[in-house]
C-alpha positions in Angstrom: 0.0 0.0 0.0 2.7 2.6 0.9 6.0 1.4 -1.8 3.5 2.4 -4.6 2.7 5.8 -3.5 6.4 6.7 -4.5 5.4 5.7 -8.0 2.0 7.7 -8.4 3.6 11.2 -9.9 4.9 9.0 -12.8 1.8 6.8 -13.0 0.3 10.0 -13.6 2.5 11.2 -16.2 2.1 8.1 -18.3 -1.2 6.9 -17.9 -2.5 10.4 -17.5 -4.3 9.2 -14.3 -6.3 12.3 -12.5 -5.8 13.4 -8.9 -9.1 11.2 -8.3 -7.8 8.2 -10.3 -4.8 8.5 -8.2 -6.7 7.7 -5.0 -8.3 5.0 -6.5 -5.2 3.3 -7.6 -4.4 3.5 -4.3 -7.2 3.0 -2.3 -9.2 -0.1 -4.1 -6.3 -1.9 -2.9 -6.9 -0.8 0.9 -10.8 -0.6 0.6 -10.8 -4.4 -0.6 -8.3 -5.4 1.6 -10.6 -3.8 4.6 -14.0 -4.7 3.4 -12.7 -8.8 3.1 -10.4 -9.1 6.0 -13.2 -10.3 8.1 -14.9 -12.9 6.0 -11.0 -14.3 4.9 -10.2 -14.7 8.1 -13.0 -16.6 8.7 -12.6 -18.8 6.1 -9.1 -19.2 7.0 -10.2 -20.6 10.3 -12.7 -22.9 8.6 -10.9 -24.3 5.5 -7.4 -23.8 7.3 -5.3 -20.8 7.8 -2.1 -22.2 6.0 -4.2 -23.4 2.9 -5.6 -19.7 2.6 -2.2 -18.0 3.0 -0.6 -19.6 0.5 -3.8 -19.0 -1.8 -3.6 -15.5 -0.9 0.4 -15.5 -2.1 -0.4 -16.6 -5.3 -3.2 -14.3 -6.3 -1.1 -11.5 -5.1 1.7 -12.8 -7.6 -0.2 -13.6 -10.2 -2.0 -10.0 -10.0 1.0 -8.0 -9.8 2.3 -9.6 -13.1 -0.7 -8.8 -14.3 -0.4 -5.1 -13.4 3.3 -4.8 -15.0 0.8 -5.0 -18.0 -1.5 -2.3 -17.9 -1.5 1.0 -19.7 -4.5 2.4 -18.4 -6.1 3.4 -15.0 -8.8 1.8 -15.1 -7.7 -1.5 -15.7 -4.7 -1.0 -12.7 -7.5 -0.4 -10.6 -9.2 -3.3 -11.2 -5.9 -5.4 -11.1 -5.6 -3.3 -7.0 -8.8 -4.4 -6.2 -7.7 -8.3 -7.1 -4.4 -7.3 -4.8 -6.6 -6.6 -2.0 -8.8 -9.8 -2.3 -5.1 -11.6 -1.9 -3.8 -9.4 0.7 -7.1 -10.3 2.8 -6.7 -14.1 2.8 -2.8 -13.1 3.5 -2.4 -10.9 6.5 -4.8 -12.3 9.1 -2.2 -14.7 10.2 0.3 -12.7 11.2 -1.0 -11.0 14.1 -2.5 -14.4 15.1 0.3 -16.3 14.6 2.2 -14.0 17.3 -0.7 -13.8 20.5 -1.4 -17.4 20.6 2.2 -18.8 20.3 3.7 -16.3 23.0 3.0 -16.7 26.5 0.6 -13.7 27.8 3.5 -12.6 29.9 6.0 -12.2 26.9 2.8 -11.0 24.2 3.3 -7.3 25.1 7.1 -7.6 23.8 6.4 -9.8 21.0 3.7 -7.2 19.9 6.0 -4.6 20.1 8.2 -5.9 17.8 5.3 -6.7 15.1 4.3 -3.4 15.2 8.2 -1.8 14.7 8.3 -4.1 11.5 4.8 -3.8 10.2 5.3 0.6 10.9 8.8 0.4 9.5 7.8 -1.7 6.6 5.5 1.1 4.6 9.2 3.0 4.9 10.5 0.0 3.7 8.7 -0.2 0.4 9.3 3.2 0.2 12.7 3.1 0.0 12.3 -0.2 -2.3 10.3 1.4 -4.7 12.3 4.9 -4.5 15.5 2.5 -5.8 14.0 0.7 -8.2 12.2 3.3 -9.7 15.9 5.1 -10.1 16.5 2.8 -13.4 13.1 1.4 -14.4 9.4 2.2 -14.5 6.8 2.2 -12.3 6.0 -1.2 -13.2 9.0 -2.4 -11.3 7.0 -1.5 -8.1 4.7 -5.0 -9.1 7.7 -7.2 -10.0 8.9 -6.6 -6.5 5.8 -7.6 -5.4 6.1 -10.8 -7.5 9.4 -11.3 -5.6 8.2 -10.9 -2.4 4.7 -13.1 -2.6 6.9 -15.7 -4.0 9.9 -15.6 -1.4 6.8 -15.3 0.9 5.1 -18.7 -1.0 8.1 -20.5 0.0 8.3 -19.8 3.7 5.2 -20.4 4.3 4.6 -23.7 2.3 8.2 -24.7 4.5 7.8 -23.5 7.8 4.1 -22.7 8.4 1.7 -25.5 9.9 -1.5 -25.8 8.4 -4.5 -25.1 11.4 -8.2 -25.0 11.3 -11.4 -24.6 13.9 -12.6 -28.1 14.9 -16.1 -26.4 14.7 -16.8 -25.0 11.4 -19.4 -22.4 11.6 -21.7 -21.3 9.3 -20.2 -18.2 7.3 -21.9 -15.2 7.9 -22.4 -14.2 4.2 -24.8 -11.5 4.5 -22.6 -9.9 6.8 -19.9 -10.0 4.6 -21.4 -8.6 1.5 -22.9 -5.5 3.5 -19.4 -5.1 5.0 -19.0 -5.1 0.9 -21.1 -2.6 0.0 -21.5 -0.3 2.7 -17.5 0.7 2.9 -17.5 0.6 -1.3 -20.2 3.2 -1.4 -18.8 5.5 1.7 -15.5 5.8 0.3 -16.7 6.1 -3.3 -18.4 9.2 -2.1 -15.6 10.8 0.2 -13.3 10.3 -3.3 -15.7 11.3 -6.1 -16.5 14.8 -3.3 -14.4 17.0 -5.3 -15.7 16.4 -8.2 -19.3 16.6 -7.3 -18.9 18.9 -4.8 -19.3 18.0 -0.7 -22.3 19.6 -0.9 -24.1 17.9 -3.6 -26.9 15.6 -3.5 -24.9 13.1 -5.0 -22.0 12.8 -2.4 -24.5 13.7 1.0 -26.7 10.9 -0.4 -23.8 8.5 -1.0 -22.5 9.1 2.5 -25.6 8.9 4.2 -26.4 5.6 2.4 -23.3 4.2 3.0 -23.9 4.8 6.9 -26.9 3.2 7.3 -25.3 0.0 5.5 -22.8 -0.3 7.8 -25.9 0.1 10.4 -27.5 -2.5 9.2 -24.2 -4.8 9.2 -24.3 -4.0 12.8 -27.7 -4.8 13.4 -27.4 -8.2 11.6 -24.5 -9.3 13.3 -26.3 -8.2 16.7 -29.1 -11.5 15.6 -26.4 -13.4 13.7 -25.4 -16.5 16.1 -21.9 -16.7 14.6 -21.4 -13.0 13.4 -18.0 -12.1 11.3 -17.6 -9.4 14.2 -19.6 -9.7 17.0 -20.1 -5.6 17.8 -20.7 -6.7 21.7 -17.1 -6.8 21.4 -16.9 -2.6 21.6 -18.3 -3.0 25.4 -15.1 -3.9 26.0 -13.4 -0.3 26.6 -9.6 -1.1 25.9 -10.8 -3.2 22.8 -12.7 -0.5 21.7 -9.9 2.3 22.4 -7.4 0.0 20.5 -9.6 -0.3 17.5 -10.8 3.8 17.3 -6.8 4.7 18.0 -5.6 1.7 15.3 -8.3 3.1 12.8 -7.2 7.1 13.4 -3.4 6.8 13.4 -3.4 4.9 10.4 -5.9 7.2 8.8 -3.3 10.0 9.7 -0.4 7.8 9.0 -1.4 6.8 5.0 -3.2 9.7 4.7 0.3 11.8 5.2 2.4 8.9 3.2 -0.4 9.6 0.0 0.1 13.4 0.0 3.7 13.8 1.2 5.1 11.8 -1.4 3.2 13.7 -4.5 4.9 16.8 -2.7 8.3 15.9 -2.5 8.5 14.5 -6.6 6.2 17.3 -7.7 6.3 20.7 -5.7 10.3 20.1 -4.8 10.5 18.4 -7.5 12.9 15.1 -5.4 13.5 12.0 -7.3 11.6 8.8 -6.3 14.6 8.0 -4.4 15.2 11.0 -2.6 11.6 11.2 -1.8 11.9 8.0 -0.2 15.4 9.0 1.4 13.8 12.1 3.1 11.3 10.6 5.1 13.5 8.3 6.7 13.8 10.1 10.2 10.3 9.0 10.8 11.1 5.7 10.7 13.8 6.4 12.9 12.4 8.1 15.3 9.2 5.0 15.2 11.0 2.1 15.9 13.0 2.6 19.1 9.8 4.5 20.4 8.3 1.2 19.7 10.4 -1.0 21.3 10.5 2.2 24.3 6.1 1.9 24.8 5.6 -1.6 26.4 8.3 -0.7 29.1 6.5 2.8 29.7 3.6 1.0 29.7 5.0 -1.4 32.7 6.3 1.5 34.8 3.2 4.2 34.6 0.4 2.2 32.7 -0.5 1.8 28.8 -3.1 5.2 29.3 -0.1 7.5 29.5 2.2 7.1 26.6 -0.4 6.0 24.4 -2.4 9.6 24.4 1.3 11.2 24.6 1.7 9.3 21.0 -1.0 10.6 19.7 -0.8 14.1 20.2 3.2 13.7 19.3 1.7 12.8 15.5 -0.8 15.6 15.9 2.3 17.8 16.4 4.1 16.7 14.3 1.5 16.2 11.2 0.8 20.2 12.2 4.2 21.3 11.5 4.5 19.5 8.1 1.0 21.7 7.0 3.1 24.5 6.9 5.2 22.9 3.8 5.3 24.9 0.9 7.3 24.8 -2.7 9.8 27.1 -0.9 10.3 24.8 2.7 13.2 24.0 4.0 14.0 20.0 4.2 14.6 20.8 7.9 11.2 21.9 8.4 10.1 18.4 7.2 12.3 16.7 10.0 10.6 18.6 12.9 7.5 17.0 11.4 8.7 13.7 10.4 10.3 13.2 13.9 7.4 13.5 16.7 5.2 11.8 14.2 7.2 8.9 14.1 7.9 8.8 17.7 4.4 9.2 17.9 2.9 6.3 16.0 5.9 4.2 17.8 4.4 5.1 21.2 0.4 4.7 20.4 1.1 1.5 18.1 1.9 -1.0 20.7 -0.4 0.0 23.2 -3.5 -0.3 21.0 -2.5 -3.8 19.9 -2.0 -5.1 22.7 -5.0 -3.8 23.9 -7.2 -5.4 21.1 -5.6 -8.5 21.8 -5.4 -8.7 25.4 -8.7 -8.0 26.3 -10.1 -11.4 24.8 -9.6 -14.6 25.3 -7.5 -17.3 23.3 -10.5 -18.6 21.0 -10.6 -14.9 19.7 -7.6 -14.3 18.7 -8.2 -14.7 15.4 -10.9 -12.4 15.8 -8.7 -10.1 17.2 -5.8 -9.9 14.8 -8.3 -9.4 12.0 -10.1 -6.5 13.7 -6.6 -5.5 14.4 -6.3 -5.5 10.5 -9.1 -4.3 9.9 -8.5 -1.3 12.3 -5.7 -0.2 10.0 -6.5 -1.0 6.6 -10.1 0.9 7.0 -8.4 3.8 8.3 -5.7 3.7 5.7 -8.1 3.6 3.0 -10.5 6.3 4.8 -7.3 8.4 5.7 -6.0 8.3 2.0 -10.0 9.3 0.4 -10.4 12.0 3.2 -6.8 13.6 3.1 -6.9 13.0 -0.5 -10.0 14.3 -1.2 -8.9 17.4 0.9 -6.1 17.6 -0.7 -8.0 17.7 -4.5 -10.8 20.4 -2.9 -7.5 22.5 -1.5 -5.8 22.6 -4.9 -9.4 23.1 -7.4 -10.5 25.6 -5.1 -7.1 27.8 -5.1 -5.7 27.5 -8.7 -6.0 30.4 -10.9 -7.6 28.8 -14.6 -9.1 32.2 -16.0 -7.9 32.9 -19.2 -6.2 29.5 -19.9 -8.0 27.4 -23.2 -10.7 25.6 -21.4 -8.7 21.7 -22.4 -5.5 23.1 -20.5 -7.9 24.6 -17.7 -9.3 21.1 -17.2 -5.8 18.9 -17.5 -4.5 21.7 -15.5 -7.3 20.8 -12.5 -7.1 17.0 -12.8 -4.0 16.9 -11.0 -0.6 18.9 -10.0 1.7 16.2 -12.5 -0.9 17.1 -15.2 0.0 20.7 -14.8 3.3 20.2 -14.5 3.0 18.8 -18.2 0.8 20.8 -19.9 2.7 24.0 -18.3 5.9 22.6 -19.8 4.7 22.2 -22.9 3.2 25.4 -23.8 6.1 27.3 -21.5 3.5 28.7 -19.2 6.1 28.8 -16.2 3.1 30.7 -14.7 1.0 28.3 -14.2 3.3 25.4 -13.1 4.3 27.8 -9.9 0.6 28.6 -9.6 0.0 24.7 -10.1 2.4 23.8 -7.3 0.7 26.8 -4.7 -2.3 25.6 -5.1 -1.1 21.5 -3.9 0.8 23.5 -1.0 -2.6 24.8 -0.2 -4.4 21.2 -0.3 -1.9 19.6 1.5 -2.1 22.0 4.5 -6.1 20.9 4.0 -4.7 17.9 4.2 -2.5 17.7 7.5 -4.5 19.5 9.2 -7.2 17.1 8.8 -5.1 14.3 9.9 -3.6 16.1 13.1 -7.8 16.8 13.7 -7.7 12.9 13.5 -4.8 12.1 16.0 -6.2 14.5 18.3 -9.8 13.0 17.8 -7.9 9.8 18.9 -6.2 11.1 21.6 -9.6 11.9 23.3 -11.5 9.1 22.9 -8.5 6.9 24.5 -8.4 9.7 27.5 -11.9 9.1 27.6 -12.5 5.0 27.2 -9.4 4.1 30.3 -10.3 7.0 32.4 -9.3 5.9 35.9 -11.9 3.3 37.5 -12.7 4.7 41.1 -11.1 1.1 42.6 -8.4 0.9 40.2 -5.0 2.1 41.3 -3.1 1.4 38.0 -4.6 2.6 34.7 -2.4 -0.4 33.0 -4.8 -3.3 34.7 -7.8 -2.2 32.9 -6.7 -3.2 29.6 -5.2 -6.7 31.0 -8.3 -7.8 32.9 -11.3 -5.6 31.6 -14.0 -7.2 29.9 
C-alpha cells in the first residue's frame, strides 16, 4: 500500500491518471483489503489458515504480473482491487500467529516488535520502490511484489503449519457482503467529493447511504449466532480504544504517506529515491519509540504514553501543514520526527490492547479487527486527506484565461500541470499549479492532526481511571 505511493507522480505522467484516479489506484487496494479481512479470516479458520495463505500469495503474484501490463487506469484499478482480495486471505495470520504462540507474559514484547516491523515496513517499500524506480518504471513497483509473494510462498509452504477450527461455523455471508457494500459506497463518495462537490446531493446521499449499511451490518451481526464481528465486542473499553486509535493513526499515517510523497517529486521536484530517502527520520524516530512503549507501559500504565503518541503525530502532522514549494528539508524533520515517535508510542499499546482484552479462542478475531482497524483507516485516511487535498488545490488554482482543455488537465492533477505547463512554457501556471497543492496539502494535515487528536480523546476518555483501580495499565489486561 505505501511502496506504490512513490510511484504515483509517474503513474500520472504516463497513464495520465487524475488526482481522483490517483486515490483509486491507491485506495481499491486498501478498501478491498478492509472490506474482506473479516470474511477471509474466517474462512481461513474454517478451511485452514495455512491453505488460505498460500492462496492468498499466489493471487497476489499472479496479480502483480498482471499489473506490469496495464496502460491504463482503469484497468490498474481493477488489477488493485484483485491485490486486496489476496492481501485479505494473507495478512490475518500474522498477528495471530504472534498472541497465541507467545505466553501472555512475553505477548506485550512480541507485539512490540510486530508493530516496529509492520510501521517500518511502509518506509520500507518506500525506500524499495524509490531504488528501483531510479533505473526502471513504475512497473517495477509490481515485479517486486512478484518477488516478495513468492519468497513469501516458499516460507510459508516450509515453515508454516497448516490449522483449522474443529467447529466449522456457518459463514456469515450476509454480513460480509454488506461489510462489501457499505464501505465501497462510503468511500466512493468521500473520493468522487471534489468532483461533485461535498455539498451535492450526490456525495451527502452517498454518505448517508453508505452509513446506514454499515448500520444495518451492525444490526445483523447483533441476531447473527456466529457473526464475522460480533459488535458486543466494543463494550469492551480497551478493545474499543485499541480499535478507534488503530483506525485514526493509520488514517493520519497513510493519509500523510499519499500526499507527502506527490509533494516531495512534484512541488520540490525530489526523485523517487530522494523522496523516499527524506522521510526516513520518521522511521527512525518510530522504531525505538516502539520497542520504548511496552516498558513505559509497565512503569506508569498503557493510558499515558499511548495519548502522549497521539498528540506527538498531531504535532508533528501540524508542522508539516506548513510545507510549501519554498520549505526548507529541515522543516520536514521537525515534522517527520514527533510523528514517528508518535505512532511508535500509540502503536503498541493499542495492539496489545485489542488483543489482550479477549480470550484465546478470539484471537483470530482479534488480529483481524486489528487488521481491519488499519486497513479501514488507511483507506478512509487516504479518500479523506486525498480528497482534501484535490478540494484544496481546485478551489485555489487560478484557470481564467487559460483554453478551457489546458484549464481542465491543468485541474485534474498537479503532474498534469506540470505537463501541460511545460509544454506550452506557461512557467506561470506550473508555480501557480504547485501553490495551489501546497494549499491542499495544509487541507490535508491539518485534517489528519484533527484525527490524531480525535484519537487522543476518545483513548483519554474510554481508560479513564476506575474509582477502585489504582493502576490505569490493569484495565486493559483484565477488563472485559
Amino acid at each position: 500500500m505505501a511502496s506504490l505511493n512513490v510511484a504515483l507522480p509517474d503513474i500520472a505522467r504516463e497513464t495520465h491518471a487524475s488526482q481522483t484516479q490517483l486515490s483509486w489506484i491507491i485506495d481499491a487496494y486498501s478498501l478491498v483489503f478492509a472490506a474482506l479481512l473479516l470474511l477471509a479470516a474466517t474462512l481461513g479458520d474454517r478451511f485452514g489458515r495455512r491453505r488460505a495463505l498460500l492462496g492468498g500469495l499466489a493471487l497476489f503474484a499472479a496479480g502483480s504480473v498482471a499489473a506490469t501490463f496495464s496502460s491504463q487506469p482503469g484497468v490498474l484499478i481493477a488489477l488493485r482491487a484483485l491485490l486486496g482480495v489476496a492481501a485479505a486471505f494473507v495478512m490475518p495470520a500474522t498477528l495471530s500467529t504472534i498472541t497465541s504462540t507467545f505466553p501472555r507474559e512475553e505477548r506485550t514484547r512480541a507485539v512490540s516488535i510486530w508493530a516496529a516491523v509492520a510501521g517500518a515496513s511502509a518506509i520500507l517499500g518506500l525506500l524499495t520502490s524509490g531504488a528501483v524506480l531510479e533505473v526502471w518504471s513504475w512497473r517495477s513497483v509490481f515485479w517486486v511484489n512478484v518477488i516478495l509473494a513468492v519468497v513469501a510462498f516458499i516460507g510459508a509452504y516450509v515453515f508454516v503449519p497448516e490449522s483449522a477450527e474443529a467447529d466449522r461455523q456457518r459463514v456469515d455471508t450476509i454480513g460480509a457482503a454488506l461489510t462489501v457494500v457499505g464501505l465501497g459506497i462510503l468511500v466512493y463518495s468521500v473520493i468522487q467529493a471534489p468532483e461533485h462537490g461535498w455539498g451535492s446531493t450526490r456525495t451527502l446521499a452517498g454518505i448517508a447511504i453508505g452509513l446506514a449499511v454499515l448500520a444495518a451490518f451492525v444490526a445483523w451481526e447483533l441476531r447473527h449466532p456466529h457473526p464475522l464481528l460480533d459488535p458486543r465486542l466494543f463494550r469492551n473499553r480497551p478493545f474499543a480504544a485499541g480499535t478507534l486509535s488503530i483506525t485514526l493513526q493509520f488514517f493520519a499515517f497513510f493519509g500523510f504517506i499519499f500526499v507527502v510523497m506527490q509533494y516531495l517529486q512534484l512541488v520540490r521536484g525530489d526523485s523517487a529515491l530522494i523522496a523516499a530517502l527524506s522521510v526516513l527520520p520518521m522511521p527512525a524516530a518510530m522504531i525505538p519509540s516502539a520497542r520504548l512503549s511496552p516498558k513505559l507501559a509497565a512503569r506508569v500504565g498503557a493510558r499515558r504514553p499511548w495519548i502522549a503518541g497521539l498528540i506527538a503525530v498531531a504535532v508533528g502532522l501540524s508542522v508539516l501543514a506548513e510545507l510549501d514549494k519554498t520549505s526548507s528539508y529541515w522543516l520536514i524533520v521537525a515534522g517527520l520526527i514527533p510523528l514517528g515517535a508518535g505512532m511508535g508510542l500509540a502503536m503498541t499499546p493499542a495492539t496489545a490492547a485489542i488483543t489482550d482484552a479477549l480470550p484465546a479462542r478470539l484471537q483470530n478475531v482479534g488480529s483481524a479487527v486489528n487488521d481491519l482497524s488499519r486497513e479501514l483507516g488507511g483507506a478512509l485516511g487516504i479518500a479523506v486527506l486525498g480528497s482534501a487535498l484535490n478540494a484544496g488545490y481546485r478551489n485555489t488554482l487560478d484557470t481564467e484565461g487559460l483554453p478551457a482543455h489546458v484549464a481542465e488537465a491543468a485541474r485534474s492533477s498537479l503532474a498534469a500541470a506540470n505537463i501541460v505547463g511545460t509544454r506550452t512554457g506557461n512557467t506561470g501556471l506550473v508555480n501557480e499549479a504547485r501553490d495551489a497543492f501546497a494549499s491542499g496539502l495544509h487541507l490535508a494535515l491539518i485534517t489528519g492532526a484533527g484525527a490524531a487528536v480525535l484519537g487522543a480523546v476518545s483513548v483519554a476518555f474510554l481508560l479513564r481511571r476506575p474509582r477502585n483501580t489504582t493502576d490505569d495499565s490493569a484495565g486493559i489486561a483484565t477488563e472485559g
